[in-house]
Each structure stands twice: as C-alpha cells, then as structure tokens.
N, CA, C and O atoms as CSV, one atom per row, in Angstrom:
chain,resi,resn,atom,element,x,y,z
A,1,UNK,N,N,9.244,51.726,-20.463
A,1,UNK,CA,C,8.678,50.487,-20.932
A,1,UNK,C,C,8.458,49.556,-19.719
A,1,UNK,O,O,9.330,49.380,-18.868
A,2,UNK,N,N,7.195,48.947,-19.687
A,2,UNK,CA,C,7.041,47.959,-18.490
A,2,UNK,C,C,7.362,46.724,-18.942
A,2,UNK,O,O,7.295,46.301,-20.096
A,3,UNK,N,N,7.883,45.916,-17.492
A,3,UNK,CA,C,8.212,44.611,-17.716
A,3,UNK,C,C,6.944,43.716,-16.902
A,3,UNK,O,O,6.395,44.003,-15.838
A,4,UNK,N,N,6.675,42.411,-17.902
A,4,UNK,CA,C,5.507,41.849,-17.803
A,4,UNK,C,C,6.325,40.847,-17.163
A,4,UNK,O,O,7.326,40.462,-17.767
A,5,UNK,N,N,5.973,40.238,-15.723
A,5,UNK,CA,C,6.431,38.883,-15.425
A,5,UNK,C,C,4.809,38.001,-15.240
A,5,UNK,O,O,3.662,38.268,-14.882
A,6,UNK,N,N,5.698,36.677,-15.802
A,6,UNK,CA,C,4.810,35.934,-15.419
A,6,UNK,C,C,4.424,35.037,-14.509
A,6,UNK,O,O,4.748,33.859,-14.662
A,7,UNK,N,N,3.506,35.532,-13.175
A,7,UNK,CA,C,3.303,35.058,-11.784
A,7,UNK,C,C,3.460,33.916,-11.573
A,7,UNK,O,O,4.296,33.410,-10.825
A,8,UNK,N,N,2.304,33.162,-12.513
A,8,UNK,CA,C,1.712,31.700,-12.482
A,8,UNK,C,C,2.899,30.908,-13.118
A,8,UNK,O,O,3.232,29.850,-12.585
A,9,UNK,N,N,3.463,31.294,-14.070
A,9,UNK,CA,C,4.371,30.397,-14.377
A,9,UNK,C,C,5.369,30.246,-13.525
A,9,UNK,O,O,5.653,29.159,-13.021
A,10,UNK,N,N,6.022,31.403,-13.282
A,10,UNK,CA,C,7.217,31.658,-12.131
A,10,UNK,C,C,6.884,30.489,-10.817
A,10,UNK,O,O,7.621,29.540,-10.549
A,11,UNK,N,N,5.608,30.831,-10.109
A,11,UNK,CA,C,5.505,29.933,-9.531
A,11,UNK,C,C,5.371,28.578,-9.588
A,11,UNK,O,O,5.349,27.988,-8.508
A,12,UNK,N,N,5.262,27.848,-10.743
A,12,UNK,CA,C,4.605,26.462,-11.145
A,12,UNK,C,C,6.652,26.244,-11.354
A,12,UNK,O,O,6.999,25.075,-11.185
A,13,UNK,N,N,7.260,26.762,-11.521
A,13,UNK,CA,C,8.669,26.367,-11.644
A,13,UNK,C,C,9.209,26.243,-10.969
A,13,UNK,O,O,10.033,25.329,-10.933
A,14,UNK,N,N,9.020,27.198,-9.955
A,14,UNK,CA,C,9.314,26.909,-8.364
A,14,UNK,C,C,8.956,25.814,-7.524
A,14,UNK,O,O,9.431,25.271,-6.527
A,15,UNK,N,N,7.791,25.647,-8.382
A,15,UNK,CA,C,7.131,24.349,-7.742
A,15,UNK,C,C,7.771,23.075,-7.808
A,15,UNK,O,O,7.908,22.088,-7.086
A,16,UNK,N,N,8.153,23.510,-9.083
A,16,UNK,CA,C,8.518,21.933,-9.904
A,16,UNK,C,C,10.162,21.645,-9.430
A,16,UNK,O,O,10.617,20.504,-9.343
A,17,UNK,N,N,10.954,22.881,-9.145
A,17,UNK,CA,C,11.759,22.720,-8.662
A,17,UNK,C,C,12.189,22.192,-7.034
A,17,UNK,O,O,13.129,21.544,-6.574
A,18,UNK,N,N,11.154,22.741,-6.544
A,18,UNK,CA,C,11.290,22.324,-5.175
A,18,UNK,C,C,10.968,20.849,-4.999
A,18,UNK,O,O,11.658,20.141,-4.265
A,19,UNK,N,N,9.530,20.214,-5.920
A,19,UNK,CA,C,9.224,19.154,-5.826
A,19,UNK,C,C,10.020,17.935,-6.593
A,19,UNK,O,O,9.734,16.744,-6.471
A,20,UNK,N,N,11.418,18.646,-7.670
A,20,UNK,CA,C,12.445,17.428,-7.394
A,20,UNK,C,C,13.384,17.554,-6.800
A,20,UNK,O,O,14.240,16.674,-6.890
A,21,UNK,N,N,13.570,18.513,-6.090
A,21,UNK,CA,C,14.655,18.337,-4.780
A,21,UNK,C,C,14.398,17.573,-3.538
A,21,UNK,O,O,15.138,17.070,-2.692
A,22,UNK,N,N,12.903,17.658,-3.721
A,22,UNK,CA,C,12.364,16.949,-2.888
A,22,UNK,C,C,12.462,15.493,-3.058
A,22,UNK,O,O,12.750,14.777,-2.099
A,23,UNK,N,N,12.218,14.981,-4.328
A,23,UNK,CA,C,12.481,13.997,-4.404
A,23,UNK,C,C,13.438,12.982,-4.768
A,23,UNK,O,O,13.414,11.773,-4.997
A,24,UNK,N,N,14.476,14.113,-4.730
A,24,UNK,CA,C,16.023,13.501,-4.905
A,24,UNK,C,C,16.546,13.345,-3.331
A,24,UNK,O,O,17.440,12.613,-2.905
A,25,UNK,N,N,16.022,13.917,-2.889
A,25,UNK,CA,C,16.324,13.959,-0.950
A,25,UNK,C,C,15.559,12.179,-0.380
A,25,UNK,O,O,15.943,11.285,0.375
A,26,UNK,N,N,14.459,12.384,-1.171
A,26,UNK,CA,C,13.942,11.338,-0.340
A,26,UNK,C,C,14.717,9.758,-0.870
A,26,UNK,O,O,14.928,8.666,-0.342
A,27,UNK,N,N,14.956,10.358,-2.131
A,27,UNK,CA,C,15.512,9.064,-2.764
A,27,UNK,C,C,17.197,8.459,-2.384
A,27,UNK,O,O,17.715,7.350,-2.249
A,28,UNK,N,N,17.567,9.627,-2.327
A,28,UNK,CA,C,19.178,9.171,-1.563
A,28,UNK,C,C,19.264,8.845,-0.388
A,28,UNK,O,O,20.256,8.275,0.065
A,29,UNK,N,N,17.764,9.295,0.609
A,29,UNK,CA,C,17.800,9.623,1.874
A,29,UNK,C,C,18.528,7.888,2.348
A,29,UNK,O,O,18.451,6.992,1.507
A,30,UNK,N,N,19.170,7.615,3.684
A,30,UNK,CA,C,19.185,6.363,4.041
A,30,UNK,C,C,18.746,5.950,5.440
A,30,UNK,O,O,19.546,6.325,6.296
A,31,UNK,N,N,17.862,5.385,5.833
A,31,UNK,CA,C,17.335,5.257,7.262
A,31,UNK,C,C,18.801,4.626,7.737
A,31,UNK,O,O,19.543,3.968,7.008
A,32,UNK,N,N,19.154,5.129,9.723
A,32,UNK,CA,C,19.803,5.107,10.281
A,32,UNK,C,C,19.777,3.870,10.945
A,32,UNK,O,O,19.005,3.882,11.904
A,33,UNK,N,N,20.389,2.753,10.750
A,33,UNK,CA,C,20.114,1.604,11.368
A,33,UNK,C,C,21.268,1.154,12.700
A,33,UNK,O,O,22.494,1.165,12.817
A,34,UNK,N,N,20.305,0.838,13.426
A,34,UNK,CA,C,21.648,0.420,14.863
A,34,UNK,C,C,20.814,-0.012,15.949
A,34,UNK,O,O,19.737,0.553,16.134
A,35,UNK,N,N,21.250,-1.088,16.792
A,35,UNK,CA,C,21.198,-1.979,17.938
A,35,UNK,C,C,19.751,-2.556,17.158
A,35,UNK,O,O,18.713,-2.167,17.694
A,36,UNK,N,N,19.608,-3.383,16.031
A,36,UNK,CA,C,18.627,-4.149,16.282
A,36,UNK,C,C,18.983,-5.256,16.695
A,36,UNK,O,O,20.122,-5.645,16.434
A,37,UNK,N,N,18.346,-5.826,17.235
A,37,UNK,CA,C,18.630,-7.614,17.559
A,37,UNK,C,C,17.787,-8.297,16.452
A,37,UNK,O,O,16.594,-8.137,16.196
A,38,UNK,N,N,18.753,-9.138,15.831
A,38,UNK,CA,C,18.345,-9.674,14.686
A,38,UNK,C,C,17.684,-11.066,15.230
A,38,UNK,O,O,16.653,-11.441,14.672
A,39,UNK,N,N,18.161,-11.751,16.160
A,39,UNK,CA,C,17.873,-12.468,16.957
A,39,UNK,C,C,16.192,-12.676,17.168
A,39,UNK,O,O,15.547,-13.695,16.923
A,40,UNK,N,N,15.754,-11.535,17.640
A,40,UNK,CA,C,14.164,-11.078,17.868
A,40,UNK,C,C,13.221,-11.020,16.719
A,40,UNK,O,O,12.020,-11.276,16.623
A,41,UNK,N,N,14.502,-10.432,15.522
A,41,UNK,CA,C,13.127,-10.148,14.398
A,41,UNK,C,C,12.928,-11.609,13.927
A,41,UNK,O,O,11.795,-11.934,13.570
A,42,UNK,N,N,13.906,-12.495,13.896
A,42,UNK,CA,C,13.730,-13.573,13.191
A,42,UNK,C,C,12.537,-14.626,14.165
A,42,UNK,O,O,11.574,-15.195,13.651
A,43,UNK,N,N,12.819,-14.672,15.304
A,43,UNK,CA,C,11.968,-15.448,16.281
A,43,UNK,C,C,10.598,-14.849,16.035
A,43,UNK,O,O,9.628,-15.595,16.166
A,44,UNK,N,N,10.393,-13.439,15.653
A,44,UNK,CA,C,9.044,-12.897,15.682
A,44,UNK,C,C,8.399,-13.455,14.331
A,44,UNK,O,O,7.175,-13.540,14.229
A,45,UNK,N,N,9.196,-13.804,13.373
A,45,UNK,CA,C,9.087,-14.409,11.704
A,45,UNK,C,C,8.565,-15.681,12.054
A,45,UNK,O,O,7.506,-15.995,11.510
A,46,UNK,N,N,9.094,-16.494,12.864
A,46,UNK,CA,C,8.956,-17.820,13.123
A,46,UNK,C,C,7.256,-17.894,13.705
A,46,UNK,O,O,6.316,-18.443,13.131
A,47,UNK,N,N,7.242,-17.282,14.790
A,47,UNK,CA,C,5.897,-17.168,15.610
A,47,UNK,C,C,4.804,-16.629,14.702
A,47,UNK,O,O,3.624,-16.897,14.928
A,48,UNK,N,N,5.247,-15.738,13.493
A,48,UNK,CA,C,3.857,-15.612,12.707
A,48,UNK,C,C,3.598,-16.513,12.137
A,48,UNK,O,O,2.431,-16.886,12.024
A,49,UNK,N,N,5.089,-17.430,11.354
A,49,UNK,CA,C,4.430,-18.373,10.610
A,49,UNK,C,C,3.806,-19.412,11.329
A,49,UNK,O,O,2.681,-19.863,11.117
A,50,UNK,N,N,4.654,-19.781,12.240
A,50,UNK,CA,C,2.852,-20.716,13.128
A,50,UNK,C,C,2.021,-20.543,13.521
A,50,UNK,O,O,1.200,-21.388,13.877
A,51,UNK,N,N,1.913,-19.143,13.614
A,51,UNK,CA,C,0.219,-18.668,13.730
A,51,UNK,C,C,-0.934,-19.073,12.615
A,51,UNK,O,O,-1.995,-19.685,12.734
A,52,UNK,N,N,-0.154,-18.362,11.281
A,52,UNK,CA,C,-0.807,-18.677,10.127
A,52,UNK,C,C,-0.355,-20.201,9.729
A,52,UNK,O,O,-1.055,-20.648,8.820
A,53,UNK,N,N,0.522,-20.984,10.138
A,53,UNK,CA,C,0.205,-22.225,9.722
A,53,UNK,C,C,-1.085,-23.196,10.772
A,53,UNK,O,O,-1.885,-23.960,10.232
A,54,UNK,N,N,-1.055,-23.008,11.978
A,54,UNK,CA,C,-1.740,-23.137,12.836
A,54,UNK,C,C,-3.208,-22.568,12.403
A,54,UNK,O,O,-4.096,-23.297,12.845
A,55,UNK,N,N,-3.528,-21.835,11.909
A,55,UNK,CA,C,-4.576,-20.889,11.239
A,55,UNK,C,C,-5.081,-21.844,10.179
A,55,UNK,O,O,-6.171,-22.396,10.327
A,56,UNK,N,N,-4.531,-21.997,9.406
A,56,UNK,CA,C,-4.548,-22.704,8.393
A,56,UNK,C,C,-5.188,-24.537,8.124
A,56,UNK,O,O,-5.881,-24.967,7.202
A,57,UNK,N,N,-4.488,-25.428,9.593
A,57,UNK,CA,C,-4.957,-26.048,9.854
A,57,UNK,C,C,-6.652,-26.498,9.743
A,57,UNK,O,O,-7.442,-25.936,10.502
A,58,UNK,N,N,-7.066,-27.363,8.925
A,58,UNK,CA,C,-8.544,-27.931,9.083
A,58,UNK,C,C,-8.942,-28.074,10.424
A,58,UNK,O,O,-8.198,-28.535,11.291
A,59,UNK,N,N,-10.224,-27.650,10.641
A,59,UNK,CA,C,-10.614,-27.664,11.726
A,59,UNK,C,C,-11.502,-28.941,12.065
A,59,UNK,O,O,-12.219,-29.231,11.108
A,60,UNK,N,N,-11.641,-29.708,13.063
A,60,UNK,CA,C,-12.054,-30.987,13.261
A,60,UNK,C,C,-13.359,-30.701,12.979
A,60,UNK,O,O,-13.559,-29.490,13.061
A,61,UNK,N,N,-14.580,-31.498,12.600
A,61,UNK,CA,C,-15.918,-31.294,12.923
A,61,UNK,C,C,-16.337,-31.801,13.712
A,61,UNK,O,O,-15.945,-32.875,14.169
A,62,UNK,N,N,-17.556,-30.933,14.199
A,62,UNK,CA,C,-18.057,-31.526,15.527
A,62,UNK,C,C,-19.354,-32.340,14.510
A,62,UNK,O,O,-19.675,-32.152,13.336
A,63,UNK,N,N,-19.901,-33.325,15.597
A,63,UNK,CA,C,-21.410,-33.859,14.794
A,63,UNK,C,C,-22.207,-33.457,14.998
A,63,UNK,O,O,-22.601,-33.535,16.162
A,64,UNK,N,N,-23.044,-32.704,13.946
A,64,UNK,CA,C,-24.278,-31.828,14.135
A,64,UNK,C,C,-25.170,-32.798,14.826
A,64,UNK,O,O,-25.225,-33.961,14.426
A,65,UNK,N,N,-25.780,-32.439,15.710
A,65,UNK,CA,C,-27.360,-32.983,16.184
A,65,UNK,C,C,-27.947,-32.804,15.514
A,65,UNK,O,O,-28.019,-31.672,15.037
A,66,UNK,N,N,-28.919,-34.096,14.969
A,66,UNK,CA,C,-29.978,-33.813,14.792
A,66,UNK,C,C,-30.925,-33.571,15.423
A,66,UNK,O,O,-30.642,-33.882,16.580
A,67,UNK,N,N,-31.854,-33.217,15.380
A,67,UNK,CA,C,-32.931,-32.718,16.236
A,67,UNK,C,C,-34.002,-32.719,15.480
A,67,UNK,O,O,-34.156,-31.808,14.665
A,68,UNK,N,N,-35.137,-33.956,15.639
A,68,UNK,CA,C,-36.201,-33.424,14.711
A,68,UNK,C,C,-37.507,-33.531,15.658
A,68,UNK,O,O,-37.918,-34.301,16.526
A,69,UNK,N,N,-38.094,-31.916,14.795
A,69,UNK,CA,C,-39.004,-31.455,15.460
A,69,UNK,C,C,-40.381,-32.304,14.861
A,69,UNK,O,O,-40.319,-32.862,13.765
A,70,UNK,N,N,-41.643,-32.341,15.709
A,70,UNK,CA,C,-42.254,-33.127,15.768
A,70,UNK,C,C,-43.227,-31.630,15.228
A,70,UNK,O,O,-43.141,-30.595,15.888
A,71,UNK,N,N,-44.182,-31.715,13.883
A,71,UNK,CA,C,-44.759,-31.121,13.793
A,71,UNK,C,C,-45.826,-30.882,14.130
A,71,UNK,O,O,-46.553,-31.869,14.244
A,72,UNK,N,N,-46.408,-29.594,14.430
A,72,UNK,CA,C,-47.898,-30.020,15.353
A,72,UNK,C,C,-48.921,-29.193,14.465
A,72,UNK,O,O,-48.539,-28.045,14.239
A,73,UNK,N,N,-50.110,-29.536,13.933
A,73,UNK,CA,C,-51.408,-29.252,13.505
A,73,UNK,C,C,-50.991,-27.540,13.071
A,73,UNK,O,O,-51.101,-27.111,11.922
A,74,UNK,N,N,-50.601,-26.877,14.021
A,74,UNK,CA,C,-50.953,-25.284,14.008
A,74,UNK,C,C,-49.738,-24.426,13.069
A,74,UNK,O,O,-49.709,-23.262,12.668
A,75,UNK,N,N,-48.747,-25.598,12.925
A,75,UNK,CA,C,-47.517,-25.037,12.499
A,75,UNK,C,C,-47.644,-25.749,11.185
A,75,UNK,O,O,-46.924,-25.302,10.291
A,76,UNK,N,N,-48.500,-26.878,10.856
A,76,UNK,CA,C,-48.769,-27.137,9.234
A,76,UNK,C,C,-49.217,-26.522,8.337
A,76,UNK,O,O,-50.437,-26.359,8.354
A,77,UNK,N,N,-48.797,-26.211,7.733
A,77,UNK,CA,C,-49.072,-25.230,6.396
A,77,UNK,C,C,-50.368,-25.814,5.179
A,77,UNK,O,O,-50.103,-25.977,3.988
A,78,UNK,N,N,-51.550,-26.027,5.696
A,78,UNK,CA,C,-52.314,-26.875,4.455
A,78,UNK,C,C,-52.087,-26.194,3.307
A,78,UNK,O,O,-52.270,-24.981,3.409
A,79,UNK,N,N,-51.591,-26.775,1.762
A,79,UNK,CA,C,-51.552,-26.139,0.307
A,79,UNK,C,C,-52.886,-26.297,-0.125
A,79,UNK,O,O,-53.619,-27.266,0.072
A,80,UNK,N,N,-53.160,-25.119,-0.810
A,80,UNK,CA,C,-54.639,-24.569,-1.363
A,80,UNK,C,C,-54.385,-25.185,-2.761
A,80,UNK,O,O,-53.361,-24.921,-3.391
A,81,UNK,N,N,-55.251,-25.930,-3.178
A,81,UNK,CA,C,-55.549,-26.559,-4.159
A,81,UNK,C,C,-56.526,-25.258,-5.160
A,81,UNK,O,O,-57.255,-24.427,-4.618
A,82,UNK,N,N,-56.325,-25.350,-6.553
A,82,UNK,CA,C,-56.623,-24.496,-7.392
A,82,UNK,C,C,-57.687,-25.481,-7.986
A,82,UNK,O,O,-58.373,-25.140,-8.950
C-alpha cells in the first residue's frame, strides 16, 4: 500500500512554523544598549527644536518695487470690435 504525503501542505507548515519563531525572536529580541551619552542626545533635541522653531519664524517682507512699464504702440493689443 502507498503512502500519499502531502508536499504543499507539509511545506506551508513549515512555513508557518518557522515564520512564528521568527517572530517570537524578534519580539523578545532586546537591542544592546551601552556608552551612550545622554548628554549629546538631549543637546541634539534642543538644536532641532530651534531649527524648526527658527524655521517657523515669519519671515520679514521685503517691499516689492514697483516698476511700471511704460507701454509702447507695438506692445498694445488693439480689441476688435464685432
């Protein structure tokens, strides 16, 4: 008598198994923390926020010139009357 296994499934279980070990690894995992200077990260916190508050700041306006052009004959547009 032959025995029928089933490939596709076998593998899709394997799958599924590996892919929550996987994600029980990543989830317990704990990054290794040591010699930061806390000192630095906080000064670097400070310097963004006055960037973006500095950023933020209204900007003065300058006064547009006017400038008006003096129209001449060739650059007038005559409208065609109907």
């Amino acid at each position: 008598m032959a025995i029928t296994r089933l490939k596709r499934k076998e593998r899709r279980n394997l799958a599924k198994a590996t892919d929550r070990l996987a994600r029980i690894k990543q989830l317990t995992a704990k990054p290794i923390i040591k010699n930061i200077d806390i000192e630095a990260i906080k000064l670097e916190f400070i310097e963004k926020a006055a960037a973006r508050a500095k950023a933020a700041e209204p900007k003065a306006e300058k006064p547009a010139k006017a400038v008006a052009k003096a129209e001449t004959p060739a650059e007038a547009t005559p409208e065609t009357e109907a």
